[in-house]
C-alpha positions, 0 to 999 in steps of 0.5 A, a space after each residue: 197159141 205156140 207164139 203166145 206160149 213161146 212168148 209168154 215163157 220168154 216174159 216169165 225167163 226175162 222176170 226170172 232173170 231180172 230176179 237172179 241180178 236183183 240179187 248181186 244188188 241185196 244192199 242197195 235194194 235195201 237201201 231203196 226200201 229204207 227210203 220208200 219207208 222213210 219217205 212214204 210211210 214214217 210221219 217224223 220224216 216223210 212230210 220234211 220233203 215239204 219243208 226243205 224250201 221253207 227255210 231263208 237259206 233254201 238254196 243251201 239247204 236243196 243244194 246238200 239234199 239233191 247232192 246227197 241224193 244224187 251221190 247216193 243214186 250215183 254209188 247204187 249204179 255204178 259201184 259195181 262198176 268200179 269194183 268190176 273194173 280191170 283196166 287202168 281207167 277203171 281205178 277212177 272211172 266207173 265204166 260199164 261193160 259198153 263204156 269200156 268197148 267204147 273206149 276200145 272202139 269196139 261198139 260195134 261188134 259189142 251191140 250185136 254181140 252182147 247177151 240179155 244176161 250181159 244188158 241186165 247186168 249192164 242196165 240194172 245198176 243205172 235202173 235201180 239209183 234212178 227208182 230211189 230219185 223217182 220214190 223220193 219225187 213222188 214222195 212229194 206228192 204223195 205227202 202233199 196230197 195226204 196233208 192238203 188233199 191235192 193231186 200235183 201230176 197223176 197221184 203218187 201211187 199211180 205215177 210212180 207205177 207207171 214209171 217203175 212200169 217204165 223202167 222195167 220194160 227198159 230192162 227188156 233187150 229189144 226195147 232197150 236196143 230199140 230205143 238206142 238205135 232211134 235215139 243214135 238215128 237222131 242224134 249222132 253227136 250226142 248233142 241233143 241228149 247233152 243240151 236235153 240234160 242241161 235243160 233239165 239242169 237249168 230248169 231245176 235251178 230257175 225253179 229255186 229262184 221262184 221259191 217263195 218259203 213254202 208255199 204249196 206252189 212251192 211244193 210244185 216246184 220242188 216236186 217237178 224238180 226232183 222229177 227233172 233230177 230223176 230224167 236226168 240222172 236216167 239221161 246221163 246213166 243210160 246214154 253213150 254218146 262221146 259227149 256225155 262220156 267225156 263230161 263223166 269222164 273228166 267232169 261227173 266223175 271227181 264232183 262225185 267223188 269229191 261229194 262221196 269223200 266229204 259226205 263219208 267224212 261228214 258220216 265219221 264226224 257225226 258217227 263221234 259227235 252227233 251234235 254237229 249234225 244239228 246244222 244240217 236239214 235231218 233228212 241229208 243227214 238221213 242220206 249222209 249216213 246212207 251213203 256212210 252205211 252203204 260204203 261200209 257194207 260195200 268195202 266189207 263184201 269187196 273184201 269178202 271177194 278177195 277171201 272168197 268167203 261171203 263176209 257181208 252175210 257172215 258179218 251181218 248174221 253175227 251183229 244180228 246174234 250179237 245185238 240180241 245178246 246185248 239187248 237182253 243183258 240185265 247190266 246194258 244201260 245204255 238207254 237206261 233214263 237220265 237221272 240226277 241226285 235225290 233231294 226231294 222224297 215221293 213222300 213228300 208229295 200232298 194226296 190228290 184230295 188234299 191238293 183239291 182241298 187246298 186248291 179251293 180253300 185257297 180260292 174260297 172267297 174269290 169263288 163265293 164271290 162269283 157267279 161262274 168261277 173256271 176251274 180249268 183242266 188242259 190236255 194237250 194233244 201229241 204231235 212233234 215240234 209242231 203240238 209243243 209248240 202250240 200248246 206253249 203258244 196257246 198257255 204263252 197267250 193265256 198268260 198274257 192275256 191275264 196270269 190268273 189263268 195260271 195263278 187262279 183258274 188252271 188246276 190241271 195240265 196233262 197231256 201226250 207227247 209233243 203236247 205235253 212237252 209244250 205243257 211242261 215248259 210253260 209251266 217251268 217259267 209260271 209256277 217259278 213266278 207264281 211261288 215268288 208271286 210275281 209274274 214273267 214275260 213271255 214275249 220276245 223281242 225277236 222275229 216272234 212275239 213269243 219267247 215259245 217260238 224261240 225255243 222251238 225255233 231249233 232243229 231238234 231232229 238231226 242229233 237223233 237222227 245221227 244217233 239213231 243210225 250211228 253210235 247208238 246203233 253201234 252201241 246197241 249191237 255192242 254194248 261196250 261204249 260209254 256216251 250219251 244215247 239220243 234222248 239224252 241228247 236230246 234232253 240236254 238239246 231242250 235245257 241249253 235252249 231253254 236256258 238260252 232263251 228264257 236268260 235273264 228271267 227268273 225260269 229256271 232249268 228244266 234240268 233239275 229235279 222233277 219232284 221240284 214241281 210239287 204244288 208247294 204254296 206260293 207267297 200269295 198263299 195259294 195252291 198252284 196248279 199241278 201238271 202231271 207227264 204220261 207215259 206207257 209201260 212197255 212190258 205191261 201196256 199200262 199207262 203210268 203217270 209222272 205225279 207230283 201229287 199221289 194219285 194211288 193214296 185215295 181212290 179217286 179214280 186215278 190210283 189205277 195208274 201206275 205211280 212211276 215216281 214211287 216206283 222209280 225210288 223203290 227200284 232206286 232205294 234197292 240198289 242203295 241209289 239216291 237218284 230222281 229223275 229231271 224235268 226234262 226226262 220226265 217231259 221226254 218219257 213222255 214223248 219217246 217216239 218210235 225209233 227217233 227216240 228209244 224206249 227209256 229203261 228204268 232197273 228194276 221197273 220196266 221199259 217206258 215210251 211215248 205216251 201216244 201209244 196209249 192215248 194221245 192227249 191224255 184224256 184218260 186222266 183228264 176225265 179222272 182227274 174231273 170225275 175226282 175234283 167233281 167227287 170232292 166239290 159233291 161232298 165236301 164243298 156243296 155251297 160252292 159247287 154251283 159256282 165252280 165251273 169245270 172248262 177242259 181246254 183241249 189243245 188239239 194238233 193240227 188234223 185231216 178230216 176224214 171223209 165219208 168215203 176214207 170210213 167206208 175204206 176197206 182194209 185186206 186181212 193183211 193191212 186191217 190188224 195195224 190200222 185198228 191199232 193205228 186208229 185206236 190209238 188217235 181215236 181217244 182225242 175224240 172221246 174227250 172232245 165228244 165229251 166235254 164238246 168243243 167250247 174250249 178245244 184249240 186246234 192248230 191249222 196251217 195259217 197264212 203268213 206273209 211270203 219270207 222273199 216276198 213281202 206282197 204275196 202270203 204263204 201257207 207253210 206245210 206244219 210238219 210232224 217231227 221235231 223240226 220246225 222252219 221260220 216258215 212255220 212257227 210264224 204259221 202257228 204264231 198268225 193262227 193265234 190271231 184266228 178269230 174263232 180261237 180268240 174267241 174260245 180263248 176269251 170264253 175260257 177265261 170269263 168270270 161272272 
């Protein structure tokens, strides 16, 4: 029993003191939690591990990733040791407290003599930048296995367990020492260790070769690379043989170097100009900021040490202080919503009875001369790049199929998010051709049937990304600069590229004022259909409807959402402005998601984000706008009311079935309040499929294509969820169009008896 207890207190000592050198590494634990947050948990960004062998120039894109990420695992080891250092090597070289006997030939003496004190210092560092390479890897899994329900080694969650597991037992003295006796026992030279980490080199860059443009066995691969990169930088870090000191010495140490100065000049260039950042995969920017972020802090708590004052602290608890103040300023417009001059008055917009009044009078003869005449309603699902570009590609095939989808059966378009943005592009090129009664192609002459897939065929996540962790948050703690934030950013992204593709055509920019989409008669006399952008209001939780009819004038139903337009020109008209906001604001108040864009501010209304938050393809008011046109055919239009037939097209993003056993899955006290939250949210899609059923409900799925490097064998391409979207999987989403089921539904929804 006392060799128990003695043994049991020197386990709760080690811990303890595990716990005190975890504190001399506050900002690279931070860093590490960042990045199992980024990577585990946040959807706009976990699932582009996936992608990052999607793209034609592959090699290039893995390259600057596993640069990055090696870089920053290599800072969070070893710059304590450059800061520590006290010879003349150390300027250049990191060496630990064993490398520098080493150099002194005093290894010997140092073995025996160094403390547990010293060996956590001295292993800790090495300890911590392999666990960031080792959540990245099973980052991997993790998300593969959340999207496509397969295990690649033992699970995420376990494999990572049992790896941190051994890594902590690496921290215990006698273990450590241990296993340095047997591994110096067996390989005196070196040799074996240095041929080991070559192997794993080696094999890393063969797998590349074997890279078909994301396949799941594709994602095999990259997950067994990112596990050899972990084994190797692990191998290097801990080992102390001559032959790996002088590779580090004078090999490691200057391509480090200069990968840490070109990615800290990368960080100042897009820190000024986030734009540039667009040329690179968003997650290495994600590490180019990291390791820009980490250097910082570090220079500031080197010179803290020179002062002896604890200046990091310090610093940070003024920023704290100081991005409060700035927030709760009432003049901070920095992320005030874009706006252009005023042409065009709320005044002017038709009541939704009249629109409905006008929509079918202009249809009278067509629909008495009917047996079943369809009057369409789309809502579309959010969901990133991927759901806009869906529900462009689903109205692109319509169109094409036969532009009386647009000119004649649609009323309506809704929708959140992702989907909605899809919504608002389609309809910017139709209603331009439906008001000069002409038509407008929307097929592409390039690598994709669809002009859509070209204008999503753009990274529009880096820029935010950049803006997000640089300028804006500098401009959020401040509050004294003067530059665009991400979203308009991101607003000017989506208007060049929208102009870009669709020049030569008679679209116009999604630049102008959104009032310009007011349902005006067309040269063929009829009443276009109407599309209508939600979004939520923040101080309220209420959602709010971007209108180019009014909805408040009758009660219809829809007056219980609050009008933004109308009080966005009320808000304007106080402070004497002549302002409105464009298409392409509109589309994003719509489609403001969590962080990558920021909550929209709008003086004197209130704050505005993601439609999502509130319901995710806008079937609240779908199933209004219904009731309302219903309400109107009962009394107005009886002689036409068996004719009319109501279809809601549901443009639904790709999703995962829950099983028997996921509803049954229960929650602790702790994790259940956000999951109700969560749940809720995605759960009002179901309540519009469940009421009006499945007819018409297309959903996108992963579909294979034909491999980009190898024209006899088919990939599934990963779909994933942020605004960024490879060749890979445009050409998926383009190939699920094929899909016979939604050809089908497709047809259907377009039949006239």
């Amino acid at each position: 029993m006392e060799n128990q207890g003695s043994f049991l207190q020197s386990i709760v000592s080690w811990i303890f003191k595990i716990v005190l050198e975890l504190r001399k590494h506050i900002i690279p634990v931070l860093i590490i939690g960042l990045v199992y947050l980024m990577f585990w948990n946040f959807p706009q960004t976990n699932d582009l591990l996936l992608v990052l062998n999607q793209p034609r120039d592959h090699f290039k894109e893995m390259l600057f990733f596993f640069a990055g990420l090696t870089v920053l695992a290599f800072l969070i080891s070893n710059l304590n040791d450059y800061l520590n250092g006290n010879n003349s090597k150390a300027a250049y070289v990191p060496m630990d407290s064993k490398e520098k006997a080493i150099s002194k030939g005093e290894e010997s003496d140092y073995d025996d003599k160094e403390t547990e004190d010293q060996y956590l210092e001295r292993m800790l560092p090495k300890v911590l930048g392999t666990i960031l390479l080792l959540i990245t890897t099973f980052a991997v899994e993790h998300t593969f296995n959340t999207i496509t329900g397969k295990v690649i080694f033992i699970g995420a969650g376990w494999g990572l367990t049992i790896f941190l597991f051994l890594l902590l037992l690496s921290l215990y003295q006698d273990i450590g020492q241990w296993f340095a006796r047997f591994m110096k026992k067996w390989d005196r030279k070196g040799v074996i260790t240095l041929v080991l980490a070559v192997i794993c080199l080696l094999i890393i860059i063969i797998l590349g070769f074997f890279n078909r443009g994301g396949s799941d066995e594709d994602i095999v691969r990259l997950f067994w690379a990112f596990l050899l990169l972990s084994l190797f930088f692990f191998i290097v870090s801990v080992s102390y043989s001559r032959l790996i000191l002088w590779f580090k010495e004078n090999v490691g140490v200057f391509l480090i170097a200069g990968l840490t100065a070109i990615a800290f000049v990368l960080y100042l260039v897009f820190l000024v100009v986030p734009g540039y950042s667009s040329n690179l995969n968003p997650l290495t920017v994600i590490l180019v900021f990291l390791i820009g972020l980490f250097s910082v802090a570090q220079a500031i708590k080197v010179l803290g040490a020179k002062l002896k004052i604890p200046l990091l602290s310090v610093v940070v608890f003024l920023l704290f202080i100081w991005g409060g103040i700035t927030a709760a300023r009432k003049d901070f417009n920095h992320y005030e919503v874009s706006s252009t001059k005023r042409t065009i008055s709320v005044n002017e917009r038709p009541g939704l009875k009249e629109h409905i009044r006008s929509w079918i009078e202009d249809r009278r003869d067509t629909i008495a001369a009917s047996t079943k005449f369809p009057v369409i309603f789309v809502a579309a699902e959010g969901g990133g790049s991927r759901a806009g570009l869906w529900s462009f590609l689903i109205h692109s095939k319509l169109y094409e199929t036969n532009p009386d989808y647009f000119n004649t059966y649609l009323f309506s378009m809704t929708g959140a998010s992702g989907g909605n943005v899809g919504n608002n592009m389609f309809y910017n090129a139709a209603y331009e051709a439906f008001q000069k009664d002409r038509t407008i192609n929307l097929k592409s002459s390039g690598v994709y049937r669809y002009k859509a897939s070209t204008v999503y065929d753009q990274n529009y996540l880096s820029s935010s990304i950049a803006s997000l962790l640089g300028r804006d948050l500098a401009e959020s703690i401040s509050g004294i600069f003067s530059f665009k934030d991400r979203a308009e950013l991101l607003e000017g992204e989506w208007a060049s590229r929208y102009s870009e593709t669709f020049n030569g055509t008679i679209a116009p920019s999604i630049n102008r004022e959104f009032l310009s989409f007011i349902p005006r008669k067309g040269k063929s006399g009829k009443t276009p259909p109407v599309i209508l952008v939600n979004t939520t209001h923040l101080q309220s939780g209420n959602y709010a409807v971007i209108s180019p009819v009014n909805l408040v004038k009758d009660s219809l139903g829809t007056h219980i959402f609050r009008d933004f337009l109308a009080n966005y020109e009320r808000a304007a008209n106080k402070m004497k402005e002549q302002k409105a906001i464009r298409i392409n604001t509109g589309m994003l108040l719509n489609a403001r998601f969590p962080y990558i864009s920021p909550v929209g501010r709008v003086p004197g209304v209130g704050q505005y984000a993601d439609a999502g938050y509130y319901d995710n393809i806008g079937g609240t008011l779908t199933t209004r706008l219904v009731a309302a046109f219903e309400g109107i055919v009962d009394q107005e239009y009886e002689d036409l009311k068996p004719k009319l037939d109501i279809r809601v097209l549901m443009i639904r993003n790709i999703t995962k079935p829950k099983s028997a056993k996921d509803t049954l899955r229960y929650s602790s006290q702790l994790l259940a309040p956000p999951q109700v939250a969560a749940n809720a949210i995605f759960a009002h899609p179901n309540e519009l499929f469940n009421l009006f059923g499945d007819d018409y409900m297309i959903e996108s799925k992963r579909t294979p294509i034909e491999a980009p490097r190898d024209s006899t064998k088919t990939i599934t391409p990963i779909l994933p969820l942020g605004r960024y979207l490879s060749e890979s999987a445009i050409l998926s989403l383009e190939a699920r169009l094929k899909n016979d089921t939604i050809q089908r539904r497709l047809k259907k929804l377009l039949e006239v008896k």
